[in-house]
Structure formats: structure tokens, C-alpha cells
PDB file of N, CA, C, O and CB in Angstrom:
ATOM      1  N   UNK A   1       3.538  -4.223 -18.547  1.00  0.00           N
ATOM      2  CA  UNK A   1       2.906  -2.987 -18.213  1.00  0.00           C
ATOM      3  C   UNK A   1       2.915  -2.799 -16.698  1.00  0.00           C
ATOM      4  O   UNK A   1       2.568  -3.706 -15.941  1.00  0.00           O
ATOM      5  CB  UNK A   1       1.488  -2.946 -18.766  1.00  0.00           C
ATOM      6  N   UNK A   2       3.400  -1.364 -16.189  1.00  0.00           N
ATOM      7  CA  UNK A   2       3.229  -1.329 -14.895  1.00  0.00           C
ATOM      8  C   UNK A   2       2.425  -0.364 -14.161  1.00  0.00           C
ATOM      9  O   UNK A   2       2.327   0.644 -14.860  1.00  0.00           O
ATOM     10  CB  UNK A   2       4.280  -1.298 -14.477  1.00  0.00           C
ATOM     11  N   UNK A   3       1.868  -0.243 -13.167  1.00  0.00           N
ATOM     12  CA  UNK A   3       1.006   0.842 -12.895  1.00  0.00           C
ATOM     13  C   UNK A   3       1.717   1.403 -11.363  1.00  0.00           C
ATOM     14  O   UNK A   3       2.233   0.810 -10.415  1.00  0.00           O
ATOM     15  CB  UNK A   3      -0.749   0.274 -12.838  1.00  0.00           C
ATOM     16  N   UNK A   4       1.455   2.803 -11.664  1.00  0.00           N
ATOM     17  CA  UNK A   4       2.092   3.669 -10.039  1.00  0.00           C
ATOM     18  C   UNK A   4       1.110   4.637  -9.741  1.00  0.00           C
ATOM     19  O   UNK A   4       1.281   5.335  -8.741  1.00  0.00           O
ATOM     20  CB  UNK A   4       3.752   4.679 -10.132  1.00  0.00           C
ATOM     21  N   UNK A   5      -0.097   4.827 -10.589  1.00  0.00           N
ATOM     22  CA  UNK A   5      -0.657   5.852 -10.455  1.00  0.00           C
ATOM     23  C   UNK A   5      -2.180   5.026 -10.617  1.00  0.00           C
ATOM     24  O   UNK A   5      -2.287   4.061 -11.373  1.00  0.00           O
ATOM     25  CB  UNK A   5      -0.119   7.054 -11.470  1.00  0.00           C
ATOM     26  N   UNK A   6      -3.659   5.699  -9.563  1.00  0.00           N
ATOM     27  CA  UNK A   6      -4.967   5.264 -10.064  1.00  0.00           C
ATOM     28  C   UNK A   6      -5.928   6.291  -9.697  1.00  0.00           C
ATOM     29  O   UNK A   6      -5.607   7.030  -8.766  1.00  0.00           O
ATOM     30  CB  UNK A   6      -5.397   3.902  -9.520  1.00  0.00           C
ATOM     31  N   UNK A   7      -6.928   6.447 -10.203  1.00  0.00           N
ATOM     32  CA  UNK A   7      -7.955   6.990 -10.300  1.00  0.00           C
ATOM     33  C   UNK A   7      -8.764   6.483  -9.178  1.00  0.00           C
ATOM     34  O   UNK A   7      -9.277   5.365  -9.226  1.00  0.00           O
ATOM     35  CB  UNK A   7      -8.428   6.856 -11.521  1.00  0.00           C
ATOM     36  N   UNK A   8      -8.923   7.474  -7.914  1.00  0.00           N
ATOM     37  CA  UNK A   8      -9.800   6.875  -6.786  1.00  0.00           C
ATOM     38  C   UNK A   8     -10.893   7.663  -6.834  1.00  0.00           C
ATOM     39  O   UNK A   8     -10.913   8.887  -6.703  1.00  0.00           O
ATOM     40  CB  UNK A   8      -9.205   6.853  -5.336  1.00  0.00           C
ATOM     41  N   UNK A   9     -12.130   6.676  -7.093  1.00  0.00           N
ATOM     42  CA  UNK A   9     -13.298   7.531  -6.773  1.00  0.00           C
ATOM     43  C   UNK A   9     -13.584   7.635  -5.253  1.00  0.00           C
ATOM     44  O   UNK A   9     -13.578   6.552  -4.669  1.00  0.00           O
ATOM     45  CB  UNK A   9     -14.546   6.979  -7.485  1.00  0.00           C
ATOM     46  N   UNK A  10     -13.873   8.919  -4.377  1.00  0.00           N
ATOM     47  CA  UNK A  10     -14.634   9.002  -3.372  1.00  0.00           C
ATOM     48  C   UNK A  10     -16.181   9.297  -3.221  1.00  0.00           C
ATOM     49  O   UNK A  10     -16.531  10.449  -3.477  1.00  0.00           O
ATOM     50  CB  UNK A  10     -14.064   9.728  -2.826  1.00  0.00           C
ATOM     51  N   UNK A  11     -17.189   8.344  -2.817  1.00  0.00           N
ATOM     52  CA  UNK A  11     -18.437   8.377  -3.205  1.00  0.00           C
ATOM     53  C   UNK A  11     -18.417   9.494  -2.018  1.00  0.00           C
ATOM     54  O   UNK A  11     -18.567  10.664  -2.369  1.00  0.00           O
ATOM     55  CB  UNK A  11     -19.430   6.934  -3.255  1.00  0.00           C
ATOM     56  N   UNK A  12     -18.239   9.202  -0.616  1.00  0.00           N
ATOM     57  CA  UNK A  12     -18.767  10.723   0.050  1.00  0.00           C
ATOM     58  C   UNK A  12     -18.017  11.641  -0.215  1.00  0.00           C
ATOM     59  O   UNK A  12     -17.828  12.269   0.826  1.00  0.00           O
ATOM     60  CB  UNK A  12     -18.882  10.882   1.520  1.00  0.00           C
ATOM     61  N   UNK A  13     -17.510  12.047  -0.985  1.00  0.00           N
ATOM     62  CA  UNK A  13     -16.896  13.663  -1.679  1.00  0.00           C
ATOM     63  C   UNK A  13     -17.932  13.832  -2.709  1.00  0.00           C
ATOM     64  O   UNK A  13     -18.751  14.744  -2.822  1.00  0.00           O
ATOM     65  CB  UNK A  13     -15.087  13.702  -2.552  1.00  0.00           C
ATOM     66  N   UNK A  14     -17.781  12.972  -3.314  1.00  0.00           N
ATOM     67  CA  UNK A  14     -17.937  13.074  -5.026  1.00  0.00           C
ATOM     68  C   UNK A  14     -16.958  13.517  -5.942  1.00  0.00           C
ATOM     69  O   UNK A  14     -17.212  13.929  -7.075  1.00  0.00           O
ATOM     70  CB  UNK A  14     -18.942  13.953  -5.405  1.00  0.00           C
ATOM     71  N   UNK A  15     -16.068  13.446  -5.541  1.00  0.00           N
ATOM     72  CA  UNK A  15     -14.891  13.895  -6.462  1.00  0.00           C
ATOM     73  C   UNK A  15     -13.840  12.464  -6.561  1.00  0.00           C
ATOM     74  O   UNK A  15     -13.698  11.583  -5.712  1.00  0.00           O
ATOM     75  CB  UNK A  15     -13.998  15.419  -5.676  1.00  0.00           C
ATOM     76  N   UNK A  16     -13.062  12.621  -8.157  1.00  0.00           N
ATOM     77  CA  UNK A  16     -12.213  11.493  -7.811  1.00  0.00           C
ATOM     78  C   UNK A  16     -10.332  12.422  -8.089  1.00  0.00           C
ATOM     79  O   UNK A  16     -10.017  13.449  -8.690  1.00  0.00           O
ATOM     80  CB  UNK A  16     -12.743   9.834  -9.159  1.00  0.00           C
ATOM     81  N   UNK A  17      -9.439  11.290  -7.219  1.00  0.00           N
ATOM     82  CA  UNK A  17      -8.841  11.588  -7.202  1.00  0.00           C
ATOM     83  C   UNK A  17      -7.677  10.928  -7.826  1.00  0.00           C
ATOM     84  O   UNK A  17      -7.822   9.712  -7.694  1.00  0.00           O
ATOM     85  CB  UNK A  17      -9.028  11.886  -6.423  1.00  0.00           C
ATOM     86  N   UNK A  18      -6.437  11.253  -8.533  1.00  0.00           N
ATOM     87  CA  UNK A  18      -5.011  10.539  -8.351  1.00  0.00           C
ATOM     88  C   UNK A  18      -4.431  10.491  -7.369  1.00  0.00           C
ATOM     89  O   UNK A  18      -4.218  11.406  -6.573  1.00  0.00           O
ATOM     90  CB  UNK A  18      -4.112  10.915  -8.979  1.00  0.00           C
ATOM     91  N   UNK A  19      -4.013   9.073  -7.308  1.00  0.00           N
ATOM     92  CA  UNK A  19      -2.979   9.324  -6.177  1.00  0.00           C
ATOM     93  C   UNK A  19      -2.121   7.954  -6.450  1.00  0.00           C
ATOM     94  O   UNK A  19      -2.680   7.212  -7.258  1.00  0.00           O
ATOM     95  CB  UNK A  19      -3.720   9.477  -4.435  1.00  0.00           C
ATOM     96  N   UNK A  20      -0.777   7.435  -5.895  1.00  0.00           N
ATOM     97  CA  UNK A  20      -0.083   6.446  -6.080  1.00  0.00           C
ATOM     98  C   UNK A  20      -0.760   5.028  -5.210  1.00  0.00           C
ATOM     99  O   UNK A  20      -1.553   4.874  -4.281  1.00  0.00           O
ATOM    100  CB  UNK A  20       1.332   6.930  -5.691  1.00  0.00           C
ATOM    101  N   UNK A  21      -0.029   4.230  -6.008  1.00  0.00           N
ATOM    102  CA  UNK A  21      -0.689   2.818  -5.519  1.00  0.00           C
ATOM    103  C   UNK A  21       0.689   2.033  -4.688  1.00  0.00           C
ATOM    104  O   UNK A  21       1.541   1.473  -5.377  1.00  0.00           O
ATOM    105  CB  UNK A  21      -1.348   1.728  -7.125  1.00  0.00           C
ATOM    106  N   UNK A  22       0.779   2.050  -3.519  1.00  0.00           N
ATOM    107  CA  UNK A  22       1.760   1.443  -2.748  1.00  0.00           C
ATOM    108  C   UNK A  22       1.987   0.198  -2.471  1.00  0.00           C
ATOM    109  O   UNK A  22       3.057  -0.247  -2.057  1.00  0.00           O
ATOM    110  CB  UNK A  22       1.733   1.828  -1.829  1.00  0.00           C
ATOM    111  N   UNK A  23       0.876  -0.492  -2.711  1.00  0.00           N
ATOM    112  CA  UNK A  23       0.920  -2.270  -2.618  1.00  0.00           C
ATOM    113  C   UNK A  23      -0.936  -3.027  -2.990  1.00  0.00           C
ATOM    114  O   UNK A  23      -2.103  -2.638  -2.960  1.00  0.00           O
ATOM    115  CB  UNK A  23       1.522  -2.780  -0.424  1.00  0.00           C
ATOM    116  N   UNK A  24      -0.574  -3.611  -3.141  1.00  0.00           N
ATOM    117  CA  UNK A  24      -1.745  -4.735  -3.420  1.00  0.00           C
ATOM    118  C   UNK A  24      -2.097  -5.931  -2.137  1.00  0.00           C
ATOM    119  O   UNK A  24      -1.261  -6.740  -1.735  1.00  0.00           O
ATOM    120  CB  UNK A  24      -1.186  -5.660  -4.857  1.00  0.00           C
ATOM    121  N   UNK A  25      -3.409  -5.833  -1.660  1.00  0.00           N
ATOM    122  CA  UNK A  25      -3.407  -6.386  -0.416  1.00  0.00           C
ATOM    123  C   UNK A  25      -4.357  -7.635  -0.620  1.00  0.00           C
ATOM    124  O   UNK A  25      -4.418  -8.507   0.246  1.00  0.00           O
ATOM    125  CB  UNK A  25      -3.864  -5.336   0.708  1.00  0.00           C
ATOM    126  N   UNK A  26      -5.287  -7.716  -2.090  1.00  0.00           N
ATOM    127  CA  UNK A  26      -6.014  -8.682  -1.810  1.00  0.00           C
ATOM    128  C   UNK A  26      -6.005  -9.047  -3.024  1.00  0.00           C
ATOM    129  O   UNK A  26      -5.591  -8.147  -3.756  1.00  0.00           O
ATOM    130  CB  UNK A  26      -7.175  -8.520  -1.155  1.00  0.00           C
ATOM    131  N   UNK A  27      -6.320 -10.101  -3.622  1.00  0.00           N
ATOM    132  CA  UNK A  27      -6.486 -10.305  -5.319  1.00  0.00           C
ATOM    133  C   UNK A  27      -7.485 -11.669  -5.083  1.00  0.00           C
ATOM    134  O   UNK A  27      -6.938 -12.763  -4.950  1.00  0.00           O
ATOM    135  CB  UNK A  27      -4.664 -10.695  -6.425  1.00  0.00           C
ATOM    136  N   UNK A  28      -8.714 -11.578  -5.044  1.00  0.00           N
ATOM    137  CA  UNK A  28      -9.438 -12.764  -5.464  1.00  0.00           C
ATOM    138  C   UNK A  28      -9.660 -13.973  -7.023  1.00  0.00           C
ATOM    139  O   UNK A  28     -10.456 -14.875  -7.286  1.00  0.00           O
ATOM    140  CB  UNK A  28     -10.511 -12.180  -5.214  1.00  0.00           C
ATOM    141  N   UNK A  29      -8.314 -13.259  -7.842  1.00  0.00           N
ATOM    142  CA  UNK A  29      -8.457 -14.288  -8.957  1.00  0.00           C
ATOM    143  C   UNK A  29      -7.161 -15.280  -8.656  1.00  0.00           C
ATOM    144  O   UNK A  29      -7.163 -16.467  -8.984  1.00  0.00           O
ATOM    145  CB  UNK A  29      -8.414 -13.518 -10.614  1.00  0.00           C
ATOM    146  N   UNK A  30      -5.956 -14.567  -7.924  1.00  0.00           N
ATOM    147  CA  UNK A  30      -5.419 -15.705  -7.569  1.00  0.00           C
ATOM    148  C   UNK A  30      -4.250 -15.014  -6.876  1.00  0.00           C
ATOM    149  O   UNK A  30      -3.485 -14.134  -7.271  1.00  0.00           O
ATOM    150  CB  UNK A  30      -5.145 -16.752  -8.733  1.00  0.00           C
ATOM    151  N   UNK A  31      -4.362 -15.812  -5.490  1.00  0.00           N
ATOM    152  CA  UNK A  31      -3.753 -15.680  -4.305  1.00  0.00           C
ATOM    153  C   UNK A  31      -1.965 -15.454  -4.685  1.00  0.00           C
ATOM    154  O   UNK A  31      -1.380 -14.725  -3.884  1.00  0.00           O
ATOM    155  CB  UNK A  31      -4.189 -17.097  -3.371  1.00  0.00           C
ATOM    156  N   UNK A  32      -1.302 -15.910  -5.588  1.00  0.00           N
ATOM    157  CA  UNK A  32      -0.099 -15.488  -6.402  1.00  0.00           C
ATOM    158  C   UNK A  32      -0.079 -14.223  -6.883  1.00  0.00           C
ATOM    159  O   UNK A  32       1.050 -13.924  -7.272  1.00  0.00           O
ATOM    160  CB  UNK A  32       0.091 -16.261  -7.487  1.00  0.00           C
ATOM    161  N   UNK A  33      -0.899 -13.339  -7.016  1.00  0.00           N
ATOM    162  CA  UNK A  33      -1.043 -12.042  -7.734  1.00  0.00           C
ATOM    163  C   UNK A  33      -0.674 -10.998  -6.650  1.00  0.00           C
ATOM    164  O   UNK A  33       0.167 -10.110  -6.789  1.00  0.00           O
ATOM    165  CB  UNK A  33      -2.581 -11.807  -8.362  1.00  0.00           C
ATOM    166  N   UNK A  34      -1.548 -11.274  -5.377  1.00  0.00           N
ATOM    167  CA  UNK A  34      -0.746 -10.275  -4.771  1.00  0.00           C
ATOM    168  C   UNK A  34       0.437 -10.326  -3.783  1.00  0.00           C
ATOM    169  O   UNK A  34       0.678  -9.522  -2.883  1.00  0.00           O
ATOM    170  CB  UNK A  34      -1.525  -9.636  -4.249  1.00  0.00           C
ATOM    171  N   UNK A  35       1.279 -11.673  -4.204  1.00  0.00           N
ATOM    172  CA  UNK A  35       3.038 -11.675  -3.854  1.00  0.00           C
ATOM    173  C   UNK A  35       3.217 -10.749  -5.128  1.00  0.00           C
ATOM    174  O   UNK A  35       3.620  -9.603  -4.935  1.00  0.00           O
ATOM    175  CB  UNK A  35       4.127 -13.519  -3.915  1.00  0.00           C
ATOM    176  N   UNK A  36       2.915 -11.216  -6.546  1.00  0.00           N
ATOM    177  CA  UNK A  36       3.552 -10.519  -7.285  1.00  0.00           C
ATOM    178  C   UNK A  36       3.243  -9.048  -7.874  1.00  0.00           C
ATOM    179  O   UNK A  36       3.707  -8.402  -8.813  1.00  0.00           O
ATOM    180  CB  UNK A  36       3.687 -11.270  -8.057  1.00  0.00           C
ATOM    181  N   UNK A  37       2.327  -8.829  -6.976  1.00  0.00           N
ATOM    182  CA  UNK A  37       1.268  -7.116  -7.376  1.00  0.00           C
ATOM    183  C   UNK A  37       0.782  -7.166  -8.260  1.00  0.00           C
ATOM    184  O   UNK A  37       0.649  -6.037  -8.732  1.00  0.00           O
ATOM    185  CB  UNK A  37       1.824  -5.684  -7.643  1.00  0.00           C
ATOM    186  N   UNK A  38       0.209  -8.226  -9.099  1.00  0.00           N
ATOM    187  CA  UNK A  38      -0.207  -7.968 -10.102  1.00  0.00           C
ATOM    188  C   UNK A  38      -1.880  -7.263 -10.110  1.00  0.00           C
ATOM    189  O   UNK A  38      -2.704  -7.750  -9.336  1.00  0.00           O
ATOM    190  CB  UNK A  38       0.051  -9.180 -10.748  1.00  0.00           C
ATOM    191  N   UNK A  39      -2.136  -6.528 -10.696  1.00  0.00           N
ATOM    192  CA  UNK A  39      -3.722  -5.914 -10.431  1.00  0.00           C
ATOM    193  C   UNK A  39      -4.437  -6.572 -11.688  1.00  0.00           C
ATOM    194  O   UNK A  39      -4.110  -6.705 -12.867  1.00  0.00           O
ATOM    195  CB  UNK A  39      -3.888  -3.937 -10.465  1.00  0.00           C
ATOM    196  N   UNK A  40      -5.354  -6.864 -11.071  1.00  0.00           N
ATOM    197  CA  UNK A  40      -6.876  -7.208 -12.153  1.00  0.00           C
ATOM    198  C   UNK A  40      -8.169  -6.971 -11.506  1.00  0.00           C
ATOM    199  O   UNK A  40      -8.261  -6.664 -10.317  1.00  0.00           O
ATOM    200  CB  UNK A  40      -7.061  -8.921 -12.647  1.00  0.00           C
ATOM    201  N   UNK A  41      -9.041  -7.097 -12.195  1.00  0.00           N
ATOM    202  CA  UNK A  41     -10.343  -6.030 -11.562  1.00  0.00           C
ATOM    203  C   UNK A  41     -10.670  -6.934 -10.159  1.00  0.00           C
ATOM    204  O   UNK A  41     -10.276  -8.034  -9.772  1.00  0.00           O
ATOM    205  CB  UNK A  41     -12.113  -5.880 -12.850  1.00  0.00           C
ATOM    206  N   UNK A  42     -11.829  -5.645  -9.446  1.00  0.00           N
ATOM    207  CA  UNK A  42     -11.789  -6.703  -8.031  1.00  0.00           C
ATOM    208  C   UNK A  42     -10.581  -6.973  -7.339  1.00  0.00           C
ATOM    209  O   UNK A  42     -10.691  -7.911  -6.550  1.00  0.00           O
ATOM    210  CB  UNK A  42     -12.216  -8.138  -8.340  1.00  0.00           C
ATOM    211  N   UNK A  43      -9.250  -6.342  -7.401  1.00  0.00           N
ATOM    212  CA  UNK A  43      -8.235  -6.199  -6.474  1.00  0.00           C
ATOM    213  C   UNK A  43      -8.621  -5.319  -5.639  1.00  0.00           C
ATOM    214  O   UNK A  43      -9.521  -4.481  -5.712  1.00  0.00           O
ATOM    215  CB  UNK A  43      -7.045  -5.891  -6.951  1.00  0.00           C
ATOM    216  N   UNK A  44      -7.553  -5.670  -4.483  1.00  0.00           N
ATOM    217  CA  UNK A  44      -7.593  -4.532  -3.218  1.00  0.00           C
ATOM    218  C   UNK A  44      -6.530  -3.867  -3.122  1.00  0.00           C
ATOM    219  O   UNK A  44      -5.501  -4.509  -2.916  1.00  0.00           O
ATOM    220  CB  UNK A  44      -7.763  -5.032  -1.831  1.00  0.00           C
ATOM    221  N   UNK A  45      -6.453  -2.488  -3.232  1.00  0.00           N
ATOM    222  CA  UNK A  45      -5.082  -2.016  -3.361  1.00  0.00           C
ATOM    223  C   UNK A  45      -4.459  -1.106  -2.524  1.00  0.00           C
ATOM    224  O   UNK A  45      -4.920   0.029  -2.641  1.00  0.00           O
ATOM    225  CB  UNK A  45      -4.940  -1.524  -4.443  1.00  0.00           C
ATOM    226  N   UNK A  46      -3.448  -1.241  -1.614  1.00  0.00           N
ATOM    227  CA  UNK A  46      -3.020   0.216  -0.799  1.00  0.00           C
ATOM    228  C   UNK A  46      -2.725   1.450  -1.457  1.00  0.00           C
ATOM    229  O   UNK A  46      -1.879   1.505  -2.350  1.00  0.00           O
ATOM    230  CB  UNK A  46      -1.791   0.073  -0.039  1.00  0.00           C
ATOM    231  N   UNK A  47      -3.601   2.787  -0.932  1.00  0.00           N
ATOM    232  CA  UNK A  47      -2.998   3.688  -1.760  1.00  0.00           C
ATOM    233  C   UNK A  47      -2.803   4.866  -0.572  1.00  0.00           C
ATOM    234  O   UNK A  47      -3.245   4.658   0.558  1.00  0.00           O
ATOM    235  CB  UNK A  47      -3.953   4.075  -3.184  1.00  0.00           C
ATOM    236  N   UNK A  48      -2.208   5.939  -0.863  1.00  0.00           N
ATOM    237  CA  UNK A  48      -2.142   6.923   0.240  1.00  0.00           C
ATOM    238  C   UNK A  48      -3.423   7.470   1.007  1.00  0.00           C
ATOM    239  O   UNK A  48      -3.303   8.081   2.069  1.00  0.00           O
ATOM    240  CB  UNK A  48      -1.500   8.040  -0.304  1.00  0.00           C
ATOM    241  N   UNK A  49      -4.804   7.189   0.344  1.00  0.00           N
ATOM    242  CA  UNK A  49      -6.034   7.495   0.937  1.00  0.00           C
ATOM    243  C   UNK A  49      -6.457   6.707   1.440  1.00  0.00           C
ATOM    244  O   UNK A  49      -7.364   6.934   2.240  1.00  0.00           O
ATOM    245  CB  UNK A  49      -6.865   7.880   0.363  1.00  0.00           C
ATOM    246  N   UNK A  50      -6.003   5.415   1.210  1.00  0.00           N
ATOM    247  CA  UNK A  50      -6.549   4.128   1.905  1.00  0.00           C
ATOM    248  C   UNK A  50      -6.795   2.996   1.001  1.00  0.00           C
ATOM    249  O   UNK A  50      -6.258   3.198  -0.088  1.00  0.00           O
ATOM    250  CB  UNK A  50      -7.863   4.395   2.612  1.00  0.00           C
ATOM    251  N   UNK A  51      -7.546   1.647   1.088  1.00  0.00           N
ATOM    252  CA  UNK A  51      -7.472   0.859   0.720  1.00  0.00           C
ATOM    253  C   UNK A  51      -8.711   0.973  -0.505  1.00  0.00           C
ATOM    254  O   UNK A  51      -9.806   1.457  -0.221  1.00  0.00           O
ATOM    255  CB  UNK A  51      -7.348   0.031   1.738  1.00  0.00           C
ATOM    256  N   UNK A  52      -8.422   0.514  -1.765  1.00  0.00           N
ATOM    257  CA  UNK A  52      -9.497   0.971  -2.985  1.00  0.00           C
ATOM    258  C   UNK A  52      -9.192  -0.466  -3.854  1.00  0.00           C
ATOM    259  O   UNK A  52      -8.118  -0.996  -4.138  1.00  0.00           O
ATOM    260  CB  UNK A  52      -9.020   2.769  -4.028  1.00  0.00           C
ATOM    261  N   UNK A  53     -10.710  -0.903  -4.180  1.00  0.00           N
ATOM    262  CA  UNK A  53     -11.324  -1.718  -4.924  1.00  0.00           C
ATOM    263  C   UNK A  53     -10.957  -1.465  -6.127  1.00  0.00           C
ATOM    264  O   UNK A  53     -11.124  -0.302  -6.494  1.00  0.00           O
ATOM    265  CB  UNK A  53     -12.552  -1.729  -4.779  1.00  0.00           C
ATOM    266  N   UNK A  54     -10.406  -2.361  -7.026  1.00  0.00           N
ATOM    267  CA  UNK A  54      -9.719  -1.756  -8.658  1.00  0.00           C
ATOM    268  C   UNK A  54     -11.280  -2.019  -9.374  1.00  0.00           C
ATOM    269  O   UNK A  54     -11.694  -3.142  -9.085  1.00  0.00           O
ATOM    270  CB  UNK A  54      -7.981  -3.041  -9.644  1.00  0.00           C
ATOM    271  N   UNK A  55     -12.187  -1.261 -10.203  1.00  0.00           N
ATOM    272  CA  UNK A  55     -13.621  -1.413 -10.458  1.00  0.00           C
ATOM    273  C   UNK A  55     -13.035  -1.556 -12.607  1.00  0.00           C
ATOM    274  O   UNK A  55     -13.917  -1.836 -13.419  1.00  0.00           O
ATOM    275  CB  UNK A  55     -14.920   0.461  -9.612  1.00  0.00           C
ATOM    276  N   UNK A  56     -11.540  -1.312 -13.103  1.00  0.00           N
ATOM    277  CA  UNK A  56     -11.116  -0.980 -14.677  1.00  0.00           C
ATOM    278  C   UNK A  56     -10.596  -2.311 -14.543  1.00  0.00           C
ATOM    279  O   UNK A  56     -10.467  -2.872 -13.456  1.00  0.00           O
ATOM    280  CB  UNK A  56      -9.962   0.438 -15.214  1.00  0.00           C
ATOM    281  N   UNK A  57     -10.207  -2.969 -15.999  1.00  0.00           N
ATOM    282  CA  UNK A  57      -9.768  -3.457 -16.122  1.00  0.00           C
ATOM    283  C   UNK A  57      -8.458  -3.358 -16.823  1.00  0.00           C
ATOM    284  O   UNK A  57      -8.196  -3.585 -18.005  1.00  0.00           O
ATOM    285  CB  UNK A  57     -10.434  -3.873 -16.210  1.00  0.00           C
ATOM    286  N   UNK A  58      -7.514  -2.882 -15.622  1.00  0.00           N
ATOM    287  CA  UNK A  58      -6.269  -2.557 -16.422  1.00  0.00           C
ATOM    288  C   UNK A  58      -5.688  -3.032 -17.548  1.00  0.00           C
ATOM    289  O   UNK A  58      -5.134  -2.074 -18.087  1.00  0.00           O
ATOM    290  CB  UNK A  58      -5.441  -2.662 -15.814  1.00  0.00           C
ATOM    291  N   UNK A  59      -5.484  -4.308 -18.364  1.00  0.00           N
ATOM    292  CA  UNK A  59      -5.178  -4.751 -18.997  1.00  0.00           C
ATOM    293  C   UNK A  59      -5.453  -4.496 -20.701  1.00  0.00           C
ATOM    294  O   UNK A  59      -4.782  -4.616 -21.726  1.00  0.00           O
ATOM    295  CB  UNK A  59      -5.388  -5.545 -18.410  1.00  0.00           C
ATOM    296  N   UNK A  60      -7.144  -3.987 -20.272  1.00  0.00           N
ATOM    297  CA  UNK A  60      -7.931  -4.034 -21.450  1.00  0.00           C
ATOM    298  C   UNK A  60      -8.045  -2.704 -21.646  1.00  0.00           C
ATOM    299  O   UNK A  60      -8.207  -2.342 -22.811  1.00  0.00           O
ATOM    300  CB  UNK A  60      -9.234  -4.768 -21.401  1.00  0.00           C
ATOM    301  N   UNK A  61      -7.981  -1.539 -20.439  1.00  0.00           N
ATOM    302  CA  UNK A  61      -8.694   0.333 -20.495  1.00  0.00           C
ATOM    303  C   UNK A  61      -7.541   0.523 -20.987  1.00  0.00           C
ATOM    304  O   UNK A  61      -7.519   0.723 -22.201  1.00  0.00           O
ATOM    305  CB  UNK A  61      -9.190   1.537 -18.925  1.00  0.00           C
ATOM    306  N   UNK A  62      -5.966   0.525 -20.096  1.00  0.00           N
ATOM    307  CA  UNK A  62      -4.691   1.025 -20.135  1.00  0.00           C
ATOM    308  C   UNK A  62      -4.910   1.881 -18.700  1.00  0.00           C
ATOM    309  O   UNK A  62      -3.938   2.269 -18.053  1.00  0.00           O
ATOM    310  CB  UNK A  62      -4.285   1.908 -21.634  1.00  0.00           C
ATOM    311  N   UNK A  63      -5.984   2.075 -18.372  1.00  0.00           N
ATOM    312  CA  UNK A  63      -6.441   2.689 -17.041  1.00  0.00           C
ATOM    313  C   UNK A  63      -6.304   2.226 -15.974  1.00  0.00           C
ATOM    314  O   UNK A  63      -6.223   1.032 -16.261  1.00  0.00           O
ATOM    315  CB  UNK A  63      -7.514   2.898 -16.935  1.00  0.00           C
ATOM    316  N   UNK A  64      -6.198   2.299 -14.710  1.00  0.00           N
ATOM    317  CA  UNK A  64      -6.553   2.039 -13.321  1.00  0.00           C
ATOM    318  C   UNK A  64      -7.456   2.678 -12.576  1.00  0.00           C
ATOM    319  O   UNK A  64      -6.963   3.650 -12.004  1.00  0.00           O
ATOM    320  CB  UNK A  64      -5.636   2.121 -12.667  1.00  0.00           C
ATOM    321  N   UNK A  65      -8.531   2.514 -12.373  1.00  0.00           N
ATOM    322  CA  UNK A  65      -9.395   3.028 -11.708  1.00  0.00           C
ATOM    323  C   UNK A  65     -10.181   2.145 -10.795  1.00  0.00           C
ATOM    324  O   UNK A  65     -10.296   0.954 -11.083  1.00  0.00           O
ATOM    325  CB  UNK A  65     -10.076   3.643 -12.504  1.00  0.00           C
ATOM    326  N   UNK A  66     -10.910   2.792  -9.366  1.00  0.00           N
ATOM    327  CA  UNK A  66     -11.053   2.172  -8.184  1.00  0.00           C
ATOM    328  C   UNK A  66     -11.982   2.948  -7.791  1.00  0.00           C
ATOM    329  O   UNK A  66     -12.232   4.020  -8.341  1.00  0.00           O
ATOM    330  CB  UNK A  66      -9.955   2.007  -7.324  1.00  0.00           C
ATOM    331  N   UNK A  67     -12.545   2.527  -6.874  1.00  0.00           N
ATOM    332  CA  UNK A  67     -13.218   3.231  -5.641  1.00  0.00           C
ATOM    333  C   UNK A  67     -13.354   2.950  -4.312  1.00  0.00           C
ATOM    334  O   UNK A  67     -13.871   1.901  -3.928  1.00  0.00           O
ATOM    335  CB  UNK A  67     -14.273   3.361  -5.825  1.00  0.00           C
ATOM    336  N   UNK A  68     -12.923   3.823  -3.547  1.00  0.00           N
ATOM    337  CA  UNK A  68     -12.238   3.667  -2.054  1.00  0.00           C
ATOM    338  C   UNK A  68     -13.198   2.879  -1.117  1.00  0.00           C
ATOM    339  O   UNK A  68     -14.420   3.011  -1.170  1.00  0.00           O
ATOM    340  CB  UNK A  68     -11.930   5.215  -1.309  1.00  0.00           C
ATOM    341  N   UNK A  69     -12.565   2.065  -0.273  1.00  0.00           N
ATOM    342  CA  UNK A  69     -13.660   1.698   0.562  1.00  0.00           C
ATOM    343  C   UNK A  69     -13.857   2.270   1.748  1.00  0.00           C
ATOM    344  O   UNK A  69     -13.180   3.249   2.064  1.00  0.00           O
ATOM    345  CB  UNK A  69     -13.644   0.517   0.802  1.00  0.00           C
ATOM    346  N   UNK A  70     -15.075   1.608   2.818  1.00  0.00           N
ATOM    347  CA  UNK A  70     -15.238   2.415   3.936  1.00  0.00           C
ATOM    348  C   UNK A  70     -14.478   1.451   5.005  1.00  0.00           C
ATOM    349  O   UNK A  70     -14.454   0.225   5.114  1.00  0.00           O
ATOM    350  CB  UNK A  70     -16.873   2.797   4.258  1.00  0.00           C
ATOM    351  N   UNK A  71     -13.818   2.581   5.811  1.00  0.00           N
ATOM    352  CA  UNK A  71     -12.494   1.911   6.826  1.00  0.00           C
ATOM    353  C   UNK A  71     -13.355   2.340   8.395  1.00  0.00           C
ATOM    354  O   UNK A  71     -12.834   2.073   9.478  1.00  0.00           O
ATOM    355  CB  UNK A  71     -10.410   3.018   6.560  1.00  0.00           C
TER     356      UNK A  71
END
């Protein structure tokens, strides 16, 4: 399964958005995941709005969803 697309929540908008996912920058379940991009919840992910916390569990929703952090 691959993902190109996620659901970014912005808490100061309040609105969420799509947008593409360009790379994976942090993965705290295991430091191999993000050579290989793999996403699981609690990833950090580059996206065109900025860097967003994966909060779904892709594997299990079929979803990607996040919420952006503060930069």
C-alpha cells in the first residue's frame, strides 16, 4: 500500500486540508522506516504546508491523516 496524498488538520484555521506527502522525516517506531518512508502513527512527515504529525493509523483506517505542527 502506498500513500501520496493526507489529510492535514490546521488547528489555527480550523479547517483541514489535502495536500501531497513529499518525504518522511521522523519515525519513532523505527529509525529504518524513514530510509524506507514507511508511515505509521506518530510519524513526521514533509508535506507542501509543512511538517505534520501522522495522528491515523494508516494501515488499519486506509486513511492518512495528521495534524500540522508549529514551525
Amino acid at each position: 500500500m502506498t500513500a501520496s496524498q493526507i489529510n492535514v488538520s490546521i488547528p489555527s484555521e480550523g479547517v483541514t486540508k489535502r495536500v501531497a506527502i513529499t518525504n518522511i522525516i521522523e519515525n519513532a517506531a523505527d529509525p529504518n522506516y524513514v530510509r524506507r518512508n514507511i508511515i505509521t502513527k506518530g510519524a513526521i512527515a514533509e508535506t507542501e504546508l509543512g511538517q505534520v504529525r501522522i495522528t491515523s493509523r494508516p494501515g488499519m483506517d486506509g486513511v492518512v491523516s495528521g495534524i500540522l505542527l508549529d514551525q
